[in-house]
Every structure is written in C-alpha cells, then in structure tokens.
matplotlib code that plots the C-alpha trace (Angstrom):
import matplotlib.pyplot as plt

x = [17.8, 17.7, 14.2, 13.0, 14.2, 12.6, 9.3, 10.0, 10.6, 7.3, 5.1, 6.2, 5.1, 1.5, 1.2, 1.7, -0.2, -2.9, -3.1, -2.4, -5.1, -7.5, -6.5, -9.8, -8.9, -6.0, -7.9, -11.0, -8.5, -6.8, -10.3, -11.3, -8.5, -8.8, -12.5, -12.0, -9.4, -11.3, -14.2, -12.3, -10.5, -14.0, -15.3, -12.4, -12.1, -16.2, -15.1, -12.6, -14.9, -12.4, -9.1, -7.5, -5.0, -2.2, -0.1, -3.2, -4.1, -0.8, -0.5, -3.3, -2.5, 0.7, -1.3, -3.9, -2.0, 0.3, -2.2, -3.8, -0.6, 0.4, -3.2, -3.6, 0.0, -1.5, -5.0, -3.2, -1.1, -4.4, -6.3, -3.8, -4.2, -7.6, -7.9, -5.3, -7.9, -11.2, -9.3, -8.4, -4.6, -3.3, -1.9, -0.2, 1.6, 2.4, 4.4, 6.6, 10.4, 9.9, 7.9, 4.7, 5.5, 8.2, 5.7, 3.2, 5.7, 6.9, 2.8, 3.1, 6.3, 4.9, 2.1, 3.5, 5.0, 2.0, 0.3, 3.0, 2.7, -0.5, -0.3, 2.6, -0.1, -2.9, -0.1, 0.5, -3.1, -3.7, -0.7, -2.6, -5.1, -2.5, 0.5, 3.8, 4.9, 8.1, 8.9, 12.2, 14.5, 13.4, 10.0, 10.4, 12.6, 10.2, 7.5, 9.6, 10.0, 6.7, 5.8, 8.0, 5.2, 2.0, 3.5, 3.9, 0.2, -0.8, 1.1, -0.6, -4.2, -2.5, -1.7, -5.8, -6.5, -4.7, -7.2, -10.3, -10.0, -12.9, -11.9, -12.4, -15.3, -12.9, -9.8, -12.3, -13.5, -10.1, -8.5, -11.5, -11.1, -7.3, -8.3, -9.1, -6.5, -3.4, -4.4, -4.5, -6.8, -6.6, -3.4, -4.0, -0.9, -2.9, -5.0, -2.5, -1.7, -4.2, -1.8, 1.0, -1.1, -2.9, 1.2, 2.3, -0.9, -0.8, 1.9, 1.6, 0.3, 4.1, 5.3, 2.7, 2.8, 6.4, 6.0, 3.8, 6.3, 8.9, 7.1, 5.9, 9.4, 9.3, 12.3, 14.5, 15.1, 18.8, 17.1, 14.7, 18.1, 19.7, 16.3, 16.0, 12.3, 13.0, 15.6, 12.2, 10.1, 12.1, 12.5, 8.5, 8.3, 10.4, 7.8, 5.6, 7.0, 8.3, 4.5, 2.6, 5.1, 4.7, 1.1, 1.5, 3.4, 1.3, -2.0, 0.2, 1.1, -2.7, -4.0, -1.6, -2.6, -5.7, -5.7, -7.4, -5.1, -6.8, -10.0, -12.3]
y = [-15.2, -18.7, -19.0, -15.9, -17.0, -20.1, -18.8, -16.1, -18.8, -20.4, -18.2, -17.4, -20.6, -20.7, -17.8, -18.1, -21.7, -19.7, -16.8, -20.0, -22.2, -18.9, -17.3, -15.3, -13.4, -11.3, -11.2, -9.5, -7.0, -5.8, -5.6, -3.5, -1.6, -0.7, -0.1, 2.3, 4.2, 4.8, 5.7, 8.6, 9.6, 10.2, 11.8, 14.0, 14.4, 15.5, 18.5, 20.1, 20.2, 17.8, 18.9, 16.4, 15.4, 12.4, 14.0, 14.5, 10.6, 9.5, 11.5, 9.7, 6.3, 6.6, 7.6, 5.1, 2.2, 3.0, 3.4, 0.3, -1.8, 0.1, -0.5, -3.6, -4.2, -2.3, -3.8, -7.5, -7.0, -6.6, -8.8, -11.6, -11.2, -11.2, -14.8, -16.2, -15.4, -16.6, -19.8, -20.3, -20.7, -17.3, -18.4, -21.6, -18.8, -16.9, -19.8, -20.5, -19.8, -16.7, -13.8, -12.5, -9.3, -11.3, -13.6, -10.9, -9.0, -12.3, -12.6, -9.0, -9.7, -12.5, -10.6, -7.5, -9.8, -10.8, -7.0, -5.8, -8.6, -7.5, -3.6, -4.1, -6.5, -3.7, -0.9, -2.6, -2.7, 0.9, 2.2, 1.3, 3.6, 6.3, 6.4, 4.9, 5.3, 6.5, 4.3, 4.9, 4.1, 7.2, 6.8, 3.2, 4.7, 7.2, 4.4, 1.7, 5.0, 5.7, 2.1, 1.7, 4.0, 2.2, -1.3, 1.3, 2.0, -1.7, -2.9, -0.2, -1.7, -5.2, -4.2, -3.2, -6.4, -8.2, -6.8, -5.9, -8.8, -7.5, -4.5, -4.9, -2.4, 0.6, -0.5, -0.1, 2.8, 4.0, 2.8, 3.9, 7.6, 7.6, 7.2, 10.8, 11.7, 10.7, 11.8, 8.9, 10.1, 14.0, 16.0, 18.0, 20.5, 23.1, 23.1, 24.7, 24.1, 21.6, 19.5, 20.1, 18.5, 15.8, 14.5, 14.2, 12.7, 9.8, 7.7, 7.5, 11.5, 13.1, 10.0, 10.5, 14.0, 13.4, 10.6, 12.7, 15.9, 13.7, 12.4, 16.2, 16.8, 19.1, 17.4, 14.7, 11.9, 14.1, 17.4, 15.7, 14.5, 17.9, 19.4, 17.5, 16.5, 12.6, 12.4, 14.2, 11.5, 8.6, 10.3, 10.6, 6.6, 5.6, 7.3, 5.9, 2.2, 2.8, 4.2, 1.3, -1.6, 0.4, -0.2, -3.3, -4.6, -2.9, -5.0, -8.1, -7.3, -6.5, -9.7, -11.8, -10.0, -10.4, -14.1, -13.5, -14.3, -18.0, -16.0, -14.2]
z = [10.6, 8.9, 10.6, 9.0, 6.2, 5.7, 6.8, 4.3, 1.4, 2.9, 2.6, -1.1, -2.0, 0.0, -1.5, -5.2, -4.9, -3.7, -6.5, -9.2, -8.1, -8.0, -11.1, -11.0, -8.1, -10.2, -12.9, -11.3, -9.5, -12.9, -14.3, -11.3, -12.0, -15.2, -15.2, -12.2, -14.3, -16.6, -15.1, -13.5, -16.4, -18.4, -15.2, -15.2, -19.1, -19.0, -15.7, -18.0, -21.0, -22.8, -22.0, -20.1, -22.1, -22.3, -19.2, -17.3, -17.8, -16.8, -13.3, -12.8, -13.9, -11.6, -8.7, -8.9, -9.3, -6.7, -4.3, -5.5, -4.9, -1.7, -0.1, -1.0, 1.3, 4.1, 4.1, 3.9, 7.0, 9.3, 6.8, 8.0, 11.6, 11.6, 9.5, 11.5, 14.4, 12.7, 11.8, 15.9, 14.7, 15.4, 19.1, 17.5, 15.2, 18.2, 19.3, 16.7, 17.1, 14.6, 15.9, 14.9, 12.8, 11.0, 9.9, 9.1, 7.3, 5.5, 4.6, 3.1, 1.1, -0.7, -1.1, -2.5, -5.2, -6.6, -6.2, -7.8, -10.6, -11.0, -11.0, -14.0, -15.9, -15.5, -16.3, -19.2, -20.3, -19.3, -21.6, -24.9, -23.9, -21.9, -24.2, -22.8, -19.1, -18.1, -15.5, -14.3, -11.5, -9.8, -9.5, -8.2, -5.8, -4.4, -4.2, -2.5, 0.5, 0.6, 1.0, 3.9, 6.0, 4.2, 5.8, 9.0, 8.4, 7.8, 11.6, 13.0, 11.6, 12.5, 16.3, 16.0, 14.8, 17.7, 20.1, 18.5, 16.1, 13.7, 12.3, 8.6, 8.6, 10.3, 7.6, 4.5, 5.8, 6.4, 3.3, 1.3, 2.4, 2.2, -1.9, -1.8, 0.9, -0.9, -4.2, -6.0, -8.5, -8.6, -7.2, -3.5, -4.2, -4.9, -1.0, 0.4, 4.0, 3.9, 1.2, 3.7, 6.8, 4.7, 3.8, 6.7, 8.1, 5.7, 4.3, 0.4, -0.1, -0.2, -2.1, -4.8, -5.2, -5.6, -8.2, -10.5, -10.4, -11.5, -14.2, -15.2, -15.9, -12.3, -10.6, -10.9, -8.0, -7.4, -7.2, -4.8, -2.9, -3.2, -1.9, 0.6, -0.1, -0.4, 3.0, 4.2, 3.0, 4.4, 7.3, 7.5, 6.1, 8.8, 11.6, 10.9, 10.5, 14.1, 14.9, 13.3, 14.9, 18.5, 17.6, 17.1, 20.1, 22.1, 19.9, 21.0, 24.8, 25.3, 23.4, 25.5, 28.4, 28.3, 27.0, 23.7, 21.0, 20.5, 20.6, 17.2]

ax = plt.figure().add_subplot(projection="3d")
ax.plot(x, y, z, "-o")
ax.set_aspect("equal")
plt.show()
C-alpha cells in the first residue's frame, strides 16, 4: 500500500509539472471546449427554429463536459501504455515492486485532476453564456459511478495496447463515435429500445441520461436510490471495471508471453 502510495504522490507531481511547464495544452482544450459547445448549441438552436432555450443549453453543457472529462480518463489509460512502449521503458515499469494497472491507474488519477480542473475552468466560462449550473452533490455522485466503467473502458483499451501496442487510430475512432452514443450532445431517451441497448453497451450513456433528468427537476439522487436506477448503474460501472481489467490482464499475460512488452 505505501508503494502505491508513493507512486500515487509521484505521479501527481510529474504530472502537474507537465500541465505547468505546458500551460498551452489546458488552454487549447478549454478553448476546444467551448468552441465545440457552441457550435452545437447554434446547430441545435438553428433545427428548432430558435427554440432552444436556457434548459435545453444546459442538458447539453452537462453532457458534453462530462464526456469531455470522462474520455479524456479513458483515452489516457491506453494513451499511457502505448508511450511507455514507444519510449522502450514500458518493461522496466513492469518490474517495479508496484504492478502495472496500479501505476496506470495512478497515471489516470493524476490525470483526472487536472481534466477535472479544466472541465470546472471551461464550466465556468460556459455559464456566462448558459445561465448558472446547478451542480450539486447528486449529480457529482452520479458522474463519479459512471466514471468507474469509463476507467473500465480505458483498461480494456489499455489491455489492447499491451499487445497491439498502436492502437490510437481504433481508440479515436471508438471514442469519437461513443460522442454520439452516450449522448453527450443531444439526449437518446426517446429511441426506445435502442436507448436501452446503447446504456448498457457503453459506460457514460445511463450516467448521463441520469445527470440531465436530475437537473430537469425529473428525479432526485434518493428517488434514483429508492428506484433503484443508480444501484443499477453501479452495478453496470462495476462490469465493466471487472471487464476492462480482465482485459487487461489478459493484454499483459499475452505481451509477457509472447516477449513484447520492451517492444513498439
């Protein structure tokens, strides 16, 4: 535990010298941000002949940017395998006392700090033009869940990455597509059965769809209890964790099986 603990602290520290000494990296991302919001919005705004109003804007403020912070998680756990790789060090990090999804998921902690730094900085920008954001305790609730199976998602691309090494073109592809499959711009409640497969399918769909009813004033996060919709969520979070790190352990069996983790 002290071990994890240190390479936890660690990694902290690489990390937030990295994002200070390249200040330009969080900036470009909240400008992405916010420039992608609002292209959607007057996309959306122009469909409905001007009717989508300050609710509408929100939902979708809430969806993006927790896709946008969530993806970025699940993208960085593979991201990191395959840079330890190209770098020739990921076998010396395979060796250490502390093993490799600790370290990965220490990687992804310190990197969901600064994401998540960065997704209240562009939230904050986004409310002049919005209106103010309920942010609650439920609503973080519902996203820490839900990001329990997007880092179930990102070992799963990181047990990929063990043996295929490049496979940044299949998790863009993926992760671009799953923009439309959770919902992060435009609710998918009203498909149908094809709402209810598309949730289960991926991690953040339920947890979003979730997220915007509370902030419609639909439910609360102790009707959701009582319901039993957000034990069903965790439930569905926790699958897929113990999915993606299967996944993963087999990625690292097969690497050291075949001899290839010193190898891009």
């Amino acid at each position: 535990m002290s071990g994890l603990w240190t390479v936890l602290r660690a990694e902290i520290k690489r990390h937030l010298a990295d994002q200070w000494a390249y200040p330009g990296d969080s900036l470009s991302w909240v400008l992405y941000t916010c420039l992608m919001f609002g292209a959607v919005v007057v996309i959306l705004n122009g469909i409905t002949g001007g009717t989508y109003g300050a609710q509408e804007r929100t939902l979708v403020l809430v969806g993006w940017l927790a896709w946008q912070v969530a993806g970025r998680v699940m993208a960085h756990l593979s991201d990191a395998i395959s840079e330890e790789a190209q770098a020739g060090t990921l076998e010396q990090v395979c060796l250490g006392p502390v093993p490799l999804a600790a370290v990965v998921a220490a990687r992804s902690v310190a990197y969901l700090m600064t994401a998540g730094a960065e997704g209240i900085v562009a939230a904050v920008v986004l409310v002049f033009f919005v209106g103010p954001l309920p942010v609650g305790a439920g609503l973080l609730a519902v996203f820490c869940v839900s990001l329990v199976g997007a880092y179930g998602m990102g070992f799963l691309f990181a047990g990929l990455a063990l043996v295929f090494k490049r496979t940044s073109s299949l998790t863009n592809l993926v992760f671009s597509l799953m923009i439309f499959f959770t919902g992060a711009f435009v609710g998918l409640e009203r498909l149908g059965w094809a709402f209810t497969a598309t949730r289960f399918l991926f991690p953040l769909t339920w947890g979003i769809s979730l997220m915007r009813a509370m902030l419609a004033g639909d439910v609360s996060l102790l009707s959701l209890w009582r319901s039993g919709a957000l034990l069903s969520l965790a439930v569905h979070s926790v699958v897929y964790l113990v999915i993606g790190l299967g996944v993963f352990a087999w990625g690292y069996r097969t690497a050291r099986r075949k001899g290839t983790l010193g190898h891009y």
